[in-house]
N, C-alpha and C positions, 0 to 999 in steps of 0.2 A: 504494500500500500504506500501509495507517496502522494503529498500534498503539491498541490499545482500552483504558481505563485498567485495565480487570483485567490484563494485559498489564503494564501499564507499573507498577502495584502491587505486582504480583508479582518484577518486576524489582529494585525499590528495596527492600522485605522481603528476598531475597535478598542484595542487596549488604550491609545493615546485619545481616545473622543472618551474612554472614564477616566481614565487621569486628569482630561481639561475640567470634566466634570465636578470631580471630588474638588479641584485647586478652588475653582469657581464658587463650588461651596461653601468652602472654607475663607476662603476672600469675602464671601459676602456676611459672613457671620463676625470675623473679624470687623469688620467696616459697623456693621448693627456694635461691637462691643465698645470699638474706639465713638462711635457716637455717645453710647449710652457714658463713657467714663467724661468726656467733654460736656456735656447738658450735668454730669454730675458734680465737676469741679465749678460750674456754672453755678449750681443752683449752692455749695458750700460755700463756696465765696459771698454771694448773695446772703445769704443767714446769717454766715459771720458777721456779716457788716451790720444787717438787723438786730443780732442778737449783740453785738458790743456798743451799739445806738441804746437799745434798753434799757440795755446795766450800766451805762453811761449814767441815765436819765432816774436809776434808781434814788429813791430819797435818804435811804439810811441802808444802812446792815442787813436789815427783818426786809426789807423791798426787794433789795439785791439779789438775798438768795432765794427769796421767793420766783421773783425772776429768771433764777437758771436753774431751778427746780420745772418750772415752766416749759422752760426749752427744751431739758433730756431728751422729753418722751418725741417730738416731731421727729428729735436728731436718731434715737434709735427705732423710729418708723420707716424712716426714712433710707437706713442703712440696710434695715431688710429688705425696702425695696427692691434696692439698687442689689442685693445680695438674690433676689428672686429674680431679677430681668437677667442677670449674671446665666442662673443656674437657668433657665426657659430659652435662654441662645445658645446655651452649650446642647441640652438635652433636646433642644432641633435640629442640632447642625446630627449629633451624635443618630437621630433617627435618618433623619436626609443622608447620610452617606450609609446606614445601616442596608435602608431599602437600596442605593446603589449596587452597593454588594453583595446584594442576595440577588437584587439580578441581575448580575457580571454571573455568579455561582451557576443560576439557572440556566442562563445559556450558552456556562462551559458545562455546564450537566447534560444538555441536549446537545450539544457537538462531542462530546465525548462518547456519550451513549450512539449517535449516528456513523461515528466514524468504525466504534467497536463494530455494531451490526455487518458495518461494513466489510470489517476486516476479519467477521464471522463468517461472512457468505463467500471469500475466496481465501478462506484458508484450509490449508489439508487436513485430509479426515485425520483422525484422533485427538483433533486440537480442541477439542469441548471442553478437555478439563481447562485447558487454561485460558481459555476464552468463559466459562465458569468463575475462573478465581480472581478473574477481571473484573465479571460484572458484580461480583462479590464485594471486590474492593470498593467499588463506587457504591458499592447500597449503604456500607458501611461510611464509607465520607460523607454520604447524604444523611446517614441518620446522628455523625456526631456534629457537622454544621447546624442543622436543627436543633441539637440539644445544647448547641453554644448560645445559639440564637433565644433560644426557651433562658435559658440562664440568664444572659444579656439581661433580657425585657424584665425578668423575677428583681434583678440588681436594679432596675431603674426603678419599676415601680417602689420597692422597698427606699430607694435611695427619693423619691417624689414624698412617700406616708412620713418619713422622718424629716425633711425639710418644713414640709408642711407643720408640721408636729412642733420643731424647736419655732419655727415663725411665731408661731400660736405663743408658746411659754415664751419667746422673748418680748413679744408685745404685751401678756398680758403684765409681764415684772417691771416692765418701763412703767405702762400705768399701774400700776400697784406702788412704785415706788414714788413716783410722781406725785403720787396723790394723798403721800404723806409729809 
């Protein structure tokens, strides 16, 4: 069996059209992160200045700390945010190149399985078993991609219910603390 270079042109055009793919992806989530840190240095600067106007303006001691009592809770609202838009552009980009992957997998699953067939149907007799321990070996690649894949997703979700989870306890300690 031997591949004919339209065959084999077609193969490296596709390898470099997922490569631009995945860069691309990755570029643009980059680009989403460097915004979000730019609107975030933006809006610290901003507070800062609010918040040292305030306490400026405070009248005594009992004002003052009243004051940045005051402030905590926005400033650690506001880091979780920024710590939520963080984790929501990684764990898109992390899914976007996920589904890439799986199907680059899929359709070297389907050229591998066609080309096997292929090289099933002219090849000499007795050669079952090893055309067997071939398709052996790929039922087995395909059932441990799957079970990375199964894993993967069990890690995110888990890694989603504890995020969620410390947001919750750290907003509710901000105001709990705040509000003493």
């Amino acid at each position: 069996m031997s591949i004919n270079p339209e065959q084999f042109a077609a193969a490296n055009k596709a390898a470099v059209d997922s490569l631009l793919a995945v860069a691309n992806t990755a570029l643009a989530s980059a680009e989403r992160i460097a915004s979000l840190n730019l609107e975030t240095a933006r809006s610290v600067l901003e507070d800062s200045a609010a918040n040292a106007k305030a306490l400026i303006g405070a009248k005594d001691v009992k004002d003052a700390v009243s004051i940045q009592a005051s402030l905590a809770q926005p400033g650690v609202e506001k880091a979780v945010a920024y710590g939520k838009s963080v984790y929501e552009i990684s764990t898109q980009l992390q899914e976007q190149v996920s589904k890439m992957v799986e199907a680059q997998f899929g359709e070297f699953q389907k050229n591998v399985t066609g080309m096997l067939e292929k090289a099933a149907k002219s090849a000499p007799a007795g050669s079952d078993v090893a055309v067997a321990a071939v398709q052996s070996a790929i039922a087995a690649a395909n059932s441990a991609f799957d079970n990375m894949r199964k894993a993967a997703q069990q890690v995110t979700d888990l890694t989603q219910n504890n995020i969620a989870a410390a947001t919750s306890a750290t907003v509710k300690a901000a105001k709990k603390a705040s509000g003493k």
